[in-house]
N, C-alpha and C positions, 0 to 999 in steps of 0.2 A: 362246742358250736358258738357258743355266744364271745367266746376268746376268736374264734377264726373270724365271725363277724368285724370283732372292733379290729381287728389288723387290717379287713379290708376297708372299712372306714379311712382310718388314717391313710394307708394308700393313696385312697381316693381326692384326702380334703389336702395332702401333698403333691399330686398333680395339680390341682388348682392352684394351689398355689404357685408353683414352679408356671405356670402359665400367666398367672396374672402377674408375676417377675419380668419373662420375657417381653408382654405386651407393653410394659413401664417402660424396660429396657430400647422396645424398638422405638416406640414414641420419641425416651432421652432423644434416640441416634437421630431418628429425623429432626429433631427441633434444634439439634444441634450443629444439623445436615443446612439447616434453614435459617440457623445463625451466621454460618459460614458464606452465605452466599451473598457477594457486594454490590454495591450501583456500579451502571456501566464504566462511572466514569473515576474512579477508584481503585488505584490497587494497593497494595498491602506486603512488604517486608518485614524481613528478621535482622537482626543487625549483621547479621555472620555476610545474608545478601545484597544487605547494601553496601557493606566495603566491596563485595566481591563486584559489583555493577559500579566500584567507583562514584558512589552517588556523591557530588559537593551541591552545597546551597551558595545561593547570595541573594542579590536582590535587583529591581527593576530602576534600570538605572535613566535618567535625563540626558542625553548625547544629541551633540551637531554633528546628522548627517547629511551629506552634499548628497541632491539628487544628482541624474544623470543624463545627460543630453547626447544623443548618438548624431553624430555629424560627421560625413567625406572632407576631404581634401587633398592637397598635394602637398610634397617638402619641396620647399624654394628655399633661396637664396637672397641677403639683402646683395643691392645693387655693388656697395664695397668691397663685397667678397666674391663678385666676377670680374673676368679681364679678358680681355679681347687685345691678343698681341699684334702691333703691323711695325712695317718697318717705313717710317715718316721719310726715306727719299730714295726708298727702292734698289734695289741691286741684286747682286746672284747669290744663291745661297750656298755657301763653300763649304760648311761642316755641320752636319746635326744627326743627332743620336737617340732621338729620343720619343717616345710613340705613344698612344693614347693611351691615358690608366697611371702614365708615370707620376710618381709624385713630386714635386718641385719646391725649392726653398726660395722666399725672398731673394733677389737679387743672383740668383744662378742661371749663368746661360744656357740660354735655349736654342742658340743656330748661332753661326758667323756668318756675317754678310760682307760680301765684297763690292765694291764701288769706286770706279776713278773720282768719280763727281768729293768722296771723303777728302783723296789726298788734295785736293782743290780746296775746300775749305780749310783744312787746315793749315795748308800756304798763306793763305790768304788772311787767316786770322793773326800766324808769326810777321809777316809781313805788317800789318796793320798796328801791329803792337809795338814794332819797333818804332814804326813811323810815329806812335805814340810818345813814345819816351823822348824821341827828338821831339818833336810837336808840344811837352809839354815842357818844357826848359824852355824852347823860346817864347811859349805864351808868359811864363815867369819872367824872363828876363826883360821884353818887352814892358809889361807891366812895370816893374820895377824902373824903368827909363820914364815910362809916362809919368811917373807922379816924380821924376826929377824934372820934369818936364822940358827932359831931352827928346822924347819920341811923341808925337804926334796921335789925338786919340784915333784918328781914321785908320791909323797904321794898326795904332793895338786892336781894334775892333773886328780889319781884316785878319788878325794872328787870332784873336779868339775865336771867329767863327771856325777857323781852319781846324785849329784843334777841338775845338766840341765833335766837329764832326766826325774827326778821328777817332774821337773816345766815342762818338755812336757804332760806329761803323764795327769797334771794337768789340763794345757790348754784345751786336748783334751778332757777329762771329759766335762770340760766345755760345749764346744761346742756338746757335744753329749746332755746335760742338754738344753742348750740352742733349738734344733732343736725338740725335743719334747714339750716344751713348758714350759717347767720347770726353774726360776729364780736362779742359784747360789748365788749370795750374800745372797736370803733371805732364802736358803736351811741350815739345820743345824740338829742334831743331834735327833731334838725334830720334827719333821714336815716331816719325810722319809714319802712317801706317794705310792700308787700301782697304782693309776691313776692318769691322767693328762687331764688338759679341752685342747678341740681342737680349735683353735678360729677362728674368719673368719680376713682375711688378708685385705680385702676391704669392705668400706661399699658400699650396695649396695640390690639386691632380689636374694631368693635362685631359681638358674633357674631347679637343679635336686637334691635330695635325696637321694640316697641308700644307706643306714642303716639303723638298725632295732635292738632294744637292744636285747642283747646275741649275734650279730652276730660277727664274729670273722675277721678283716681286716686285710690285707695285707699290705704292706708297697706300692704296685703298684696299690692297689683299688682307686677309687675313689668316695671319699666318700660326696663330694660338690658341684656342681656347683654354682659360684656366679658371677652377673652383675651389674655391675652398670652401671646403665641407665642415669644417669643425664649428660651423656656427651657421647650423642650418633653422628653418622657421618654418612653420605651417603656414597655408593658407587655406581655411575653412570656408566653407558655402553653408551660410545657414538663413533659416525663411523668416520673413519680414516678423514672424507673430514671435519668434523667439530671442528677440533684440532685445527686450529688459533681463532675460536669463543669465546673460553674461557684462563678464565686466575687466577690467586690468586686473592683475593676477590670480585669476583663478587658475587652476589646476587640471592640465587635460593629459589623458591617456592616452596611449595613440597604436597602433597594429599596420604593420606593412603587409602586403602580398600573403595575408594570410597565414601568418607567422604566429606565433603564442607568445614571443618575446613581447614583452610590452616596455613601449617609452616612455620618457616623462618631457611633457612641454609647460610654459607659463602664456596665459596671454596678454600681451604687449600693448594692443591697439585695437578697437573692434573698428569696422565700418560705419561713415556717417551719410551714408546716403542709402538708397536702395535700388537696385538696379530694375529694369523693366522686368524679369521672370521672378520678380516678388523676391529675390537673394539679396544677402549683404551679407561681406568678408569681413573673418576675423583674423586675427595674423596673431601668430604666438611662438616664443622662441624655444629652442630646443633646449631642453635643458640636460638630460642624460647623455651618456655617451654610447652612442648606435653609429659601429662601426659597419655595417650592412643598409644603413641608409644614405641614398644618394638624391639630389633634387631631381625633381620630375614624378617621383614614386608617387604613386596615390596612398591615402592612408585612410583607415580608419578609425575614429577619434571619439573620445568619452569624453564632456568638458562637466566639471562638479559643479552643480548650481549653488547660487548662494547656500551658505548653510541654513540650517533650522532646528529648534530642539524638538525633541521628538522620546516616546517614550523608548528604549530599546535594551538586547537584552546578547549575550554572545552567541552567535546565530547555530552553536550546537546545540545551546540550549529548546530550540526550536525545530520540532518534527511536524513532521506531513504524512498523512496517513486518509486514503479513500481523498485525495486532493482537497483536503482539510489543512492546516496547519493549528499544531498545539502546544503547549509549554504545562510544566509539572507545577504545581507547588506543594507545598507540607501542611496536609489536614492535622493530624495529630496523631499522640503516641495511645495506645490501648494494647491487654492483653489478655491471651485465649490460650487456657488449658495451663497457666502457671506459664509461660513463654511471651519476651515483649513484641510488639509487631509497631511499626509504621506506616500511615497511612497519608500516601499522594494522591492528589487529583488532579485530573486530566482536565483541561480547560483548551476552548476553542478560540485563537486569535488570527489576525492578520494581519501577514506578513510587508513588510513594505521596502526599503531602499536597504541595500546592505553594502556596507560600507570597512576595511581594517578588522574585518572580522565579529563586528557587528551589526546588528539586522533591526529594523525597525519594527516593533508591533502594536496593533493596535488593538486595546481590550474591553473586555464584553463592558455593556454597561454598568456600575455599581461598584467596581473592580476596586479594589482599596489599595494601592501600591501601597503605600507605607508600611503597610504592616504585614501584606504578604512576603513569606519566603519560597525562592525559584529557586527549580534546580538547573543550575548551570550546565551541569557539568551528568554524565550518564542518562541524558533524557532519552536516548536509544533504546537502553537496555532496559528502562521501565518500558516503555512502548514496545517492545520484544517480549515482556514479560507479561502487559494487557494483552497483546494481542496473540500470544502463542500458550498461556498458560504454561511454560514451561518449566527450567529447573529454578529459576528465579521468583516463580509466581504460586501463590499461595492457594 
């Protein structure tokens, strides 16, 4: 009996024990259950998941970023790159082939005109030029007698008036040849002709047409419009308060008709006056190549404001979460259970002008740039991993 006894004893002081084991045991697990558990704003990787989240660092960098001015306008045209064709003394339009949208080169004809009133001038001008040639031999030979003073100066005086006048009368020929589009030097006796080609003064597209062969034009019609487009310019509309914002070259953006394509302009010339509706024009030339832009289009326009440095950072580096925006840095290295771990914090900034892929922000107070390290690069995938606890989060 006394042997069955001490067996149940020990029994007994071995459940105890094996109890008071467990109760150790559950305590460990919670306090280690209570180890584990981090501030909000905190999380914590292994290296296997930081390559896999692609985590890179760097740092908070000083950047000139241009703000942004949203301003309308239209694309125009400077004055030298429109043309307005007439034909200066009128006649019938005998040949033209050509219709609005065509594109035209310097000096290619655009109609043939026909007119008696041409082969008239041009008579007139071989006629005037022969009498020339006589006219000026005898003004020489005269001359030449007066200072032998064989001829008489009354005499030379009438022979020079004669001939000045024939050389005016010449010139003026000319110039009427000239204005119709007709060459004198290569005019002669054999080549008088009743029309003449009209030609385009710029090269550039024909923006209007009205003619139509047989029709008969005026010297006041207009028988051309022509654009050239490859040097087109804004003109902007912007309000009296944002007149020190801009200046000669800055840098504007610009969107047609709702398009994604985006332009590139410089500005050229602001406005010095301001108009009665509180506006002043800025005019800025085209600088890209927008084969889909035509003058007249309305546009809408980004112009960079002066720059500024500013604190900023590459705008992936920067999340928004519950309409917050926040950025990582690197708390430090520690380790749990024999295993390294890394630990980022989640910090709250704001966001400001984003600019070539960088973003302005601005940070909490006390914030020590220098010595913080950002993570550039996979701020996502922590933020997926704060906020989903999932294969990445510890």
């Amino acid at each position: 009996m006394e042997k069955v006894g001490y067996i149940k004893l020990v029994v007994i002081l071995g459940l105890i024990a094996s109890m008071t084991f467990c109760t150790n045991c559950k305590r460990q697990v919670v306090e280690t259950k209570k180890a584990e558990v981090l501030p909000e704003d905190i999380v914590e990787m292994r290296a296997d998941q930081i390559k896999l989240a692609n985590i890179e660092m760097g740092a908070i960098e000083v950047r000139s970023l241009g703000k942004i001015l949203k301003v309308n306008g239209i694309v125009s045209v400077a004055p030298q790159n429109m043309a307005t064709v007439c034909m200066p003394l009128g006649g019938f339009i005998k040949n033209t082939s050509l219709l609005p949208g065509y594109a035209v080169n310097k000096g290619q004809t655009l109609a043939v005109i026909e007119n008696q009133d041409f082969v008239d001038i041009q008579q007139n001008y071989l006629e005037a030029k022969n009498k020339l040639i006589f006219a000026e031999a005898d003004y020489k030979r005269h001359t030449d007698l007066y200072k032998s003073d064989v001829y008489s100066e009354q005499n030379l005086q009438q022979v020079t008036v004669e001939y000045k006048n024939i050389k005016a009368m010449v010139k003026s020929l000319e110039q009427k040849l000239l204005l119709i589009g007709i060459n004198p030097v290569q005019l002669s006796e054999d080549n008088i002709s009743s029309t003449v080609n009209l030609v385009s003064p710029i090269k550039g597209f024909l923006k209007a047409v009205n003619v139509n062969i047989g029709k008969y034009v005026s010297p006041t019609d207009v028988l051309f419009e022509i654009v050239n487009s490859d040097k087109l310019f804004l003109e902007l509309t912007l309000f009296e308060k944002d007149a020190d914002k801009v200046a000669s070259g800055q840098k504007i953006r610009f969107f047609i008709n709702n398009e994604s394509e985006e332009h590139e302009a410089v500005i050229t010339q602001t406005g010095k006056s301001v108009s009665d509706d509180k506006t002043f024009r800025v005019y800025a030339t085209v600088t890209s190549s927008c084969k889909n832009v035509l003058p007249g289009m309305y546009v809408n326009a980004y112009i960079e404001e002066a720059d500024s440095k500013v604190t900023a950072l590459p705008s992936e580096a920067i999340v928004s979460f519950d309409d917050k925006d926040y950025i990582f840095t690197y708390e430090k290295e520690k380790e749990e259970a024999g295993k390294p771990f890394t630990e980022y914090r989640m910090i709250e900034v704001k966001r400001g002008v984003s600019e070539s892929g960088y973003s302005e922000i601005k940070l909490p107070a006390g914030f020590n740039i220098n010595a913080a390290k950002i993570v550039i690069k996979g701020a996502y995938n922590l933020l997926s991993a704060k906020k989903n606890a999932g294969e990445m989060a510890c």
